[in-house]
N, C-alpha and C positions, 0 to 999 in steps of 0.2 A: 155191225150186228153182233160180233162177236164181245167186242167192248161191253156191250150192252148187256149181254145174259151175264156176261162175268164179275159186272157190277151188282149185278142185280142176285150171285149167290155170295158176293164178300156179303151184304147185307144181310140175309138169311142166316149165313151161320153169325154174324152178331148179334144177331136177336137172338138166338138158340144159346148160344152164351152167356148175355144177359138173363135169360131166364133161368138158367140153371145156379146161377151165381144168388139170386134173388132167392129160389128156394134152400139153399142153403145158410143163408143168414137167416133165414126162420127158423131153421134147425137148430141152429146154436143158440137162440135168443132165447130158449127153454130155458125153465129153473131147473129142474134136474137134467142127469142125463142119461142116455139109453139104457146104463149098467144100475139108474136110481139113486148115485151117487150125487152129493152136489156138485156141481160147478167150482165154488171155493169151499175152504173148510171152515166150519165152525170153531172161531177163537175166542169165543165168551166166555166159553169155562175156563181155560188161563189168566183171566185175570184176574189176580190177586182182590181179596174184600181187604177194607178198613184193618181188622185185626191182623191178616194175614201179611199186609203191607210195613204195619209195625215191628212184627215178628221180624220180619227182614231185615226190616233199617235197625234194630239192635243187633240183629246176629250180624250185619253188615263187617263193620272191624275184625270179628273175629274171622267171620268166612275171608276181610279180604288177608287176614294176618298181616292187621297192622302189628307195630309194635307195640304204642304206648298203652293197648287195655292190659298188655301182661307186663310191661316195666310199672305199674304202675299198682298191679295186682301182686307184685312181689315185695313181701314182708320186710326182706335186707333192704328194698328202693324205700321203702316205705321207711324203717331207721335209719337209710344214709341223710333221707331228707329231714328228719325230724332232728339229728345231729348236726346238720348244714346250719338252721335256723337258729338252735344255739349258740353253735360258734360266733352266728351274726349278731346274735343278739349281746354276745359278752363283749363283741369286736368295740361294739355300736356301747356300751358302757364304757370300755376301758379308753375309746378316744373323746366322750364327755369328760369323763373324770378329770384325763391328761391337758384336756384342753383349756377347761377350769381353773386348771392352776397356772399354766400360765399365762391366758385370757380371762379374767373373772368378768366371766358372761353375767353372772346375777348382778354381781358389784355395777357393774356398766349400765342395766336397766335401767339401778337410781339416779346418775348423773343425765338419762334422758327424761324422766317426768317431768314433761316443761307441760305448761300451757302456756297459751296467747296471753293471760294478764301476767304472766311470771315471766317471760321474753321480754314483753314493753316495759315493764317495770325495771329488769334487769340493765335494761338498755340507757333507761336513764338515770339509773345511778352511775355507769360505767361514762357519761359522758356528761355528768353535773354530779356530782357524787359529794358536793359541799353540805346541803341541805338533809342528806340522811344521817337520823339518830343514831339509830339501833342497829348495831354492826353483830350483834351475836348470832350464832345460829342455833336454833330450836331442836331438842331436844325431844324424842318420847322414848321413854324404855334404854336409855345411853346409847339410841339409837336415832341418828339425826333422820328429823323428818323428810319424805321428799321436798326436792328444788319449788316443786307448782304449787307446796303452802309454807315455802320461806324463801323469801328472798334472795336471803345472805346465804344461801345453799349454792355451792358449789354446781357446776354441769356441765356437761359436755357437748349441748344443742350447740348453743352460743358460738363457741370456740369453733366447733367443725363447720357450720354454715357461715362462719366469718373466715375461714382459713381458703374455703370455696369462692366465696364473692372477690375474697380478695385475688386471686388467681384472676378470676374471670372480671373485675378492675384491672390489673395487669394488663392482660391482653388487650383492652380497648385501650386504655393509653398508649401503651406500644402501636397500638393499630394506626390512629390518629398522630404518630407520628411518623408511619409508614416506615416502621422497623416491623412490625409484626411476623414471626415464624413460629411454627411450631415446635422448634427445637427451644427456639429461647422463651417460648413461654415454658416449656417443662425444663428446663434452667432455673429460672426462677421458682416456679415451685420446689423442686426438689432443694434449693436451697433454702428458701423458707421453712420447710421440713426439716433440713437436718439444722440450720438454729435454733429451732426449738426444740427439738433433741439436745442439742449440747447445752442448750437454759438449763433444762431439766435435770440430767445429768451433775451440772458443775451443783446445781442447789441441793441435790441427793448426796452431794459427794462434800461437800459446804455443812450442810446437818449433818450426816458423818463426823465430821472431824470436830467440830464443836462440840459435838454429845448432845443432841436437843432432843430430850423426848417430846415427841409433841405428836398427834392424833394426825398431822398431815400425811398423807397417803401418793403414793405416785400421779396416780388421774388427778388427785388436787390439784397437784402442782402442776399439770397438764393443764389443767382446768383455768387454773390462775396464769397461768402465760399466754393460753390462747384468747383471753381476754383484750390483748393489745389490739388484736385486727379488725375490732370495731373502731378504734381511730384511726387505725392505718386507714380503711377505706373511707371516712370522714375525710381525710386530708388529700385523699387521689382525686375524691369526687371533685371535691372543691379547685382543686388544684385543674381539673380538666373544667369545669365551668367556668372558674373567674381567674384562673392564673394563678401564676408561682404564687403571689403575694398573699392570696387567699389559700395557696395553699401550706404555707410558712404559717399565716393565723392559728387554722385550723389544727394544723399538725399537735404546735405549743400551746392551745388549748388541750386538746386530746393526751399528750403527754404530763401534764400539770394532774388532768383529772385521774389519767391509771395511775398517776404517783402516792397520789392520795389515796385512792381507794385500794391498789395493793398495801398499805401503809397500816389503814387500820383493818385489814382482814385479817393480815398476817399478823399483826400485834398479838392478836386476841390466840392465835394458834401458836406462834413461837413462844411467847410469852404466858402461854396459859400453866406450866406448872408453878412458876413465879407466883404469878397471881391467885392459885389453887392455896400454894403455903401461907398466903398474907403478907411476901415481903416484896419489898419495894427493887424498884429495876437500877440496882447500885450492884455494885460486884462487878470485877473481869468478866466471870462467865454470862450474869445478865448485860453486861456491855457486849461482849459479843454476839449474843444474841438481837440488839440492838442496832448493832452494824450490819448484821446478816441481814435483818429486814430491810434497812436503808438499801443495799446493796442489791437485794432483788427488786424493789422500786424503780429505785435510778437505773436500773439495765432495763428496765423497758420502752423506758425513752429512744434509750441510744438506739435499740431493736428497731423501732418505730420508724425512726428516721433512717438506715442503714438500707433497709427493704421498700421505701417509697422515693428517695431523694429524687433516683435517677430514670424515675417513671413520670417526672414532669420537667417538661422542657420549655 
């Protein structure tokens, strides 16, 4: 019995609880509150409008004091940089200038104007060279035309994409005979490099001592030597397709034709003040001149053969 009433007021006072809890969350559920005050504050007026917000985001750098609006708003920053860009700019002159002379960047342009029918054309005179006339080279203003509307124009495509393939012949015969490394292919090249340095050199130094005035120029003679590497890889190719014996043929065709056509290029160049006066190629000095030209011919054989012999086995 006693159990029983005493259940029966835990219950009583949880309703009396629950109800009073109930009226209190009404109480609070008001918008205002007893004092008329809201509940939260009104934050609509701080926010910034459109204009108000730009105003900021400019004064932004300065309120945060950055640096660079005032290094930048300073007169002296403002003439150290305006002095900066001179000095660059006279820097950026004086290593054109310097560079010019002993690179002639402009000079080099001329010996690339090739096109595709001045390449094929060049290619076969350099390896049938019996059948062309007209060995002079063209003239406008005492200034020879570009290589892509003369022929007989000197360049330096030819010679450098034949100095390239030949390398990279190299290394497939070497490969195919399982020597291949990459030390002795840059062996070889670097050799091939400094022979035609020393060509060059001994024929600068050969004109020299003879006295030839003649209009031949250093890239000329670059020009003219690197001509051999279209037979040289005439004679690798053949040599790795059909064999030594094909490549013996090849070689001594390929040598016959640069003999010839270095023969009469230079003619026309060694010999052209000779031929400017109207006298005939008799004399020591037009004999040495004579010899000189023989001499750069026949060394390009021997070239020929020195750099490919022992790349076919």
């Amino acid at each position: 019995m006693d159990y029983t009433a005493a259940q029966s007021g835990f219950r009583q006072r949880k309703l009396l609880f629950f109800c009073i809890e109930h009226n209190m969350r009404l109480r609070n559920s008001s918008v205002d509150r007893p004092d008329g005050s809201q509940l939260f504050d009104d934050t609509s007026a701080a926010v910034p409008g459109p204009e108000g917000a730009y105003r900021n985001q400019q004064a932004g750098p300065q309120a945060a004091g950055l640096p660079g609006h005032s290094f930048l708003s300073d007169p002296m920053s403002n003439l150290a940089v305006a002095y900066g860009s001179s000095l660059a700019s006279q820097g950026r002159e004086m290593v054109d200038k310097n560079l010019d002379r002993f690179i002639p960047i402009s000079k080099l342009k001329y010996y690339f104007a090739v096109d595709t029918v001045y390449v094929g054309k060049k290619l076969g005179i350099l390896v049938f060279p019996y059948m062309h006339k007209n060995w002079e080279v063209n003239y406008q203003q005492d200034i020879p035309v570009a290589p892509r509307f003369d022929v007989n124009a000197p360049d330096l495509y030819i010679p450098t994409m034949g100095f390239i393939t030949y390398i990279l012949v190299a290394g497939l015969a070497l490969g195919t005979q399982n020597r291949f490394s990459p030390e002795l292919l840059g062996v070889q090249a670097s050799s091939a490099l400094v022979w035609l340095i020393m060509e060059v050199l001994a024929v600068l130094l050969s004109l020299y001592l003879v006295t030839v005035n003649t209009d031949l120029t250093t890239i000329d003679l670059l020009a003219f030597s690197g001509y051999k590497y279209v037979g040289m890889i005439v004679g690798i190719v053949s040599g790795l397709l059909f064999g030594r014996p094909a490549y013996y043929l090849s070689l001594m065709w390929c040598c016959a034709a640069i003999f010839v056509f270095m023969i009469r290029t230079l003619r026309l160049k060694l010999l052209s003040e000779a031929a400017a006066e109207g006298k005939l190629v008799r004399g020591t000095r037009n004999q040495l001149r004579m010899y000189l030209t023989m001499s750069i011919a026949a060394a390009q054989p021997i070239f020929m053969y020195w750099l490919t012999y022992h790349l076919i086995r």
